[in-house]
C-alpha positions in Angstrom: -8.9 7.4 16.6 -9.3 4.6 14.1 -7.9 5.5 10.7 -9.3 3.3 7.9 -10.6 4.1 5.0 -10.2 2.0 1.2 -9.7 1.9 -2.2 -11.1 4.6 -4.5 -10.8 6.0 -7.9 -10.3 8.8 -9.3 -11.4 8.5 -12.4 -14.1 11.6 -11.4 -11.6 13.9 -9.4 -10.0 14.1 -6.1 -12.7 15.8 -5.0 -15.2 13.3 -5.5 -13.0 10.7 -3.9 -13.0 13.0 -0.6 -17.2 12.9 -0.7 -17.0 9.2 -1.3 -15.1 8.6 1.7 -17.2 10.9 3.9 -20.3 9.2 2.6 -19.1 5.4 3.7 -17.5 7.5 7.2 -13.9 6.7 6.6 -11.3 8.8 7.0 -8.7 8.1 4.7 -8.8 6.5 1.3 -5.9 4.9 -1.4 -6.2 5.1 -5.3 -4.2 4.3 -8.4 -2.6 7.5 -9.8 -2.9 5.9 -13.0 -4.9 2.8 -14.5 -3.4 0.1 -12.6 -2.2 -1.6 -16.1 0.0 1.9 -16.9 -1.4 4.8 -19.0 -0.6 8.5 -19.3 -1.2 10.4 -16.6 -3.8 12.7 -16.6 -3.1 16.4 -15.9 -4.6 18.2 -12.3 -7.4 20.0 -12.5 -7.1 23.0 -10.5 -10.5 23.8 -9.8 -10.8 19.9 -8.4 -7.8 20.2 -6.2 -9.2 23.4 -4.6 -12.3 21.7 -3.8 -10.4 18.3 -2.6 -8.4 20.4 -0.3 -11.4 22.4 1.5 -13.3 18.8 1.6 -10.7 16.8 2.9 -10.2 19.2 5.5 -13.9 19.8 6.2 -14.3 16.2 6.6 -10.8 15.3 8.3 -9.2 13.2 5.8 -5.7 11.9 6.2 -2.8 9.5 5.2 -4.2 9.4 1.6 -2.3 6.8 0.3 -1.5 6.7 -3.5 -0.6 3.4 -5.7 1.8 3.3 -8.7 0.4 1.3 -11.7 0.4 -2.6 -11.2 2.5 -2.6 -14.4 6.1 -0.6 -13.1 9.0 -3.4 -12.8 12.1 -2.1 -11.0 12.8 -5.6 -10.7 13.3 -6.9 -14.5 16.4 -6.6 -16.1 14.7 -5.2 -19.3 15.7 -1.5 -20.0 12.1 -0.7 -21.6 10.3 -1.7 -18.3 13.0 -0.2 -16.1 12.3 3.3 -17.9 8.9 2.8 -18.0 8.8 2.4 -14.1 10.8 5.0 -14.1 9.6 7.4 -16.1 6.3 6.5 -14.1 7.5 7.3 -10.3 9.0 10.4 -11.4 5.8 11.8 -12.6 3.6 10.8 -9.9 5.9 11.8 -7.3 5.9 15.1 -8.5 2.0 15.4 -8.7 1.6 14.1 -5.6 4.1 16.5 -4.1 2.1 19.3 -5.6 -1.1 17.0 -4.2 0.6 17.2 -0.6 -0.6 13.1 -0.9 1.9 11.6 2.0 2.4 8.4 0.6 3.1 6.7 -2.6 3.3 2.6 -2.7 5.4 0.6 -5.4 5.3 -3.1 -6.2 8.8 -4.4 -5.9 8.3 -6.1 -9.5 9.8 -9.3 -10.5 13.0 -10.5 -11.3 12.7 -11.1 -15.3 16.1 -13.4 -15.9 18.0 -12.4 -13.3 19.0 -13.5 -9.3 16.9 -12.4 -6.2 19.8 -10.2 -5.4 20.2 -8.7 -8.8 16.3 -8.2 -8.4 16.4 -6.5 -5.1 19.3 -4.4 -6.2 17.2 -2.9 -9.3 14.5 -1.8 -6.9 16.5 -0.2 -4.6 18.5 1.9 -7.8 15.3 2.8 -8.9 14.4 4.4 -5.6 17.5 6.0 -5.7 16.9 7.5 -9.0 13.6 9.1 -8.5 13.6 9.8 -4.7 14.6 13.1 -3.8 15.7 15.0 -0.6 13.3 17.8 -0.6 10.5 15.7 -1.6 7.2 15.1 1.1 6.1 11.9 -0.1 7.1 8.9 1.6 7.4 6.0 -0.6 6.2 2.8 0.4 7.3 -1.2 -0.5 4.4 -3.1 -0.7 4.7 -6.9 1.0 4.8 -9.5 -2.1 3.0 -12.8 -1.8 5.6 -14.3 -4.2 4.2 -15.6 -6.9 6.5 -16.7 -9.9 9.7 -14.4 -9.4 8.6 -11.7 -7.7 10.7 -9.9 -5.4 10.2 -8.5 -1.8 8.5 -11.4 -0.5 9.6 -11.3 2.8 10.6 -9.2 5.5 14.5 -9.8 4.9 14.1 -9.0 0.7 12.3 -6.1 1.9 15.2 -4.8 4.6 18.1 -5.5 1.7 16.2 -3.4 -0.6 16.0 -0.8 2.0 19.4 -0.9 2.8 20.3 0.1 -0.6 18.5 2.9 -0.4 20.5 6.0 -0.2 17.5 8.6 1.1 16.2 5.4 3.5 14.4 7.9 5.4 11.9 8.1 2.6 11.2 5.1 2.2 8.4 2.8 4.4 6.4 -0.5 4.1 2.6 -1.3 3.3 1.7 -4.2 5.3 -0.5 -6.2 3.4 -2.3 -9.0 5.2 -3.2 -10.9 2.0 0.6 -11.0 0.7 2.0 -11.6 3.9 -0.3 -14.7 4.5 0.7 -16.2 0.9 4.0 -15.6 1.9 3.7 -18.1 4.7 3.5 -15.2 7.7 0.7 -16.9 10.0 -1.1 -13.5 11.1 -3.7 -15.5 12.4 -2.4 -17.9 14.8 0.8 -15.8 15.9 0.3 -12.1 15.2 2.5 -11.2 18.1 5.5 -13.4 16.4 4.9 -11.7 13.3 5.2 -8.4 14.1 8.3 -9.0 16.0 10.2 -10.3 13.1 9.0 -7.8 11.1 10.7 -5.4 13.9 13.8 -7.2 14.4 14.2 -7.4 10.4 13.0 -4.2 9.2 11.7 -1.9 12.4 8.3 -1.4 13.2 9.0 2.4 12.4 9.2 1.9 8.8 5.3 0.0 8.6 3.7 2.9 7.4 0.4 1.6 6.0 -1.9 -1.6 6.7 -3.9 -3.2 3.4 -7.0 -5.5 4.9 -8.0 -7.8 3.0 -8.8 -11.7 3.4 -7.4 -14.7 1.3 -8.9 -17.4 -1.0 -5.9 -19.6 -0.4 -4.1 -21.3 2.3 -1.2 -19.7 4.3 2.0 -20.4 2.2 0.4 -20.7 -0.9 1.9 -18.0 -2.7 -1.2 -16.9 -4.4 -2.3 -13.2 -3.9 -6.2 -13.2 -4.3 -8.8 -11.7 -2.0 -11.6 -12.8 -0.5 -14.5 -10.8 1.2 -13.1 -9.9 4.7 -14.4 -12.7 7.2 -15.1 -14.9 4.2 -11.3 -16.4 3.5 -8.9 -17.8 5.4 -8.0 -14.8 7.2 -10.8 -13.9 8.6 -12.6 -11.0 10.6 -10.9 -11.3 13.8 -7.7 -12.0 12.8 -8.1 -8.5 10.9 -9.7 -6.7 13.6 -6.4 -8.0 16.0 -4.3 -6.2 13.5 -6.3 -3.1 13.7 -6.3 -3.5 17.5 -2.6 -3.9 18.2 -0.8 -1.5 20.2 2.2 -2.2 18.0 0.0 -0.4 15.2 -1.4 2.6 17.0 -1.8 5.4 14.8 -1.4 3.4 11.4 -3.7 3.7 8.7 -5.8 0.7 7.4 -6.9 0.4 3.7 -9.6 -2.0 3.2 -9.3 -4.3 -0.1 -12.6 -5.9 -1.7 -12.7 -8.3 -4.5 -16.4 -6.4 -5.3 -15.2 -2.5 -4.1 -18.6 -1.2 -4.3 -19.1 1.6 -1.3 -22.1 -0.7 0.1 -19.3 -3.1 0.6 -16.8 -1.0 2.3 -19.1 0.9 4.2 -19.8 -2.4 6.1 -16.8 -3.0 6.2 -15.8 0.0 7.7 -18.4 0.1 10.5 -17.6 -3.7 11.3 -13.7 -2.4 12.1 -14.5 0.9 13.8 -17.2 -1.2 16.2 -14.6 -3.9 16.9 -11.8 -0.8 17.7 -11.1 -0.5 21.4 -8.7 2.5 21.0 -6.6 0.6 23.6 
């Protein structure tokens, strides 16, 4: 079976997130656990998790994926937004621990004044300072298109941070086919190569999640800005042959609109479980 699902929020309760994602026919779904430009977080409601729980169940939703505000930086060298990213992690982790969410996805950040290596070090000690043993949520490394200084860009920054990692077990990757692109990865022309570096570089084991979404800009370009799928220069069936591969049996896929209404991704979400073979 074809997991897919997209982005939510949760601005009216977990539960209502879980009826959302029924309604379009999706089976999994990814929010922010905080506004994506960093705010407090907000406190569970135990009434709303009860009723998430039975409905997620009832309606067989899985992989929820959770994403950390746009705004943590384990990359800079600045103390301030090093604690603030953090101080961040350490409380969402916890929620989504007592959320049984599986998976939590981090930027890598950028490297503020400092080398790539200093950068990719940083990221790595912040995983190491917030990830536990006994924790259930896997954390995952999003893909970076690399624009200005950011860090994990490609598949070898992404394997050194990992490396560093003292509880790498915990620790996967979110494929996403936007950043990958602007990194110069040509998912559209050579799939198959692509997903055999990533394998000889990082392991095909640690890709954990799938983000679909389509590009404005040219492969290479560096620029991280989404088009409507089958409307950049992506396209449809490039995206569908990622959902398709036999390499990436059983992964979740998170669609990723530039207009995220539900009329959108429930298109969207037919479109990719027509074109699934199950193959």
């Amino acid at each position: 079976m074809l997991t897919i699902g997209c982005h939510l929020s949760k601005h009216r309760g977990y539960a209502e997130m879980a009826r959302e994602a029924a309604s379009i026919h999706a089976n999994t779904f990814q929010y922010f656990t905080r506004s994506p430009r960093g705010s407090k977080q907000a406190d569970l409601d135990a009434k709303d998790v009860q009723e998430y729980r039975a409905l997620a169940t009832e309606y067989g939703i899985h992989d929820v994926l959770a994403y950390a505000p746009y705004d943590t930086d384990p990359a800079t060298a600045k103390m301030s937004e090093r604690d603030f990213a953090l101080m961040t992690y350490a409380e969402d982790l916890a929620q989504l621990t007592e959320l049984a969410v599986p998976m939590y996805l981090v930027r890598p950040g950028s490297r503020l004044g400092i080398s790539v290596d200093e950068g990719l070090a940083d990221v790595a000690d912040a995983l190491n300072k917030v990830i536990t043993p006994s924790q259930t949520t896997l954390v995952l490394l999003d893909t970076m298109a690399g624009e200005g200084s950011q860090v994990g860009t490609s598949f070898e920054q992404l394997a050194a941070i990992i490396s560093q990692v003292k509880l790498a077990d915990h620790v996967g990757v979110c494929f996403d086919c936007a950043g990958v692109w602007a990194e110069g990865y040509d998912v559209v022309n050579d799939l198959d190569g692509v997903l055999s570096q990533f394998d000889q570089t990082i392991g095909l084991g640690q890709l954990k999640a799938v983000h679909l979404n389509d590009a404005t800009h040219e492969r290479g370009s560096h620029v991280d800005r989404h088009a409507r799928i089958g409307e950049g220069k992506i396209g449809f069936d490039a995206l569908a042959a990622l959902v398709n591969h036999p390499k990436l049996a059983g992964v979740p896929f998170y669609l990723e609109e530039p207009d995220s209404t539900l009329v959108i991704y429930e298109h969207d979400v037919a479109r990719f479980q027509q074109a699934y073979t199950g193959k």
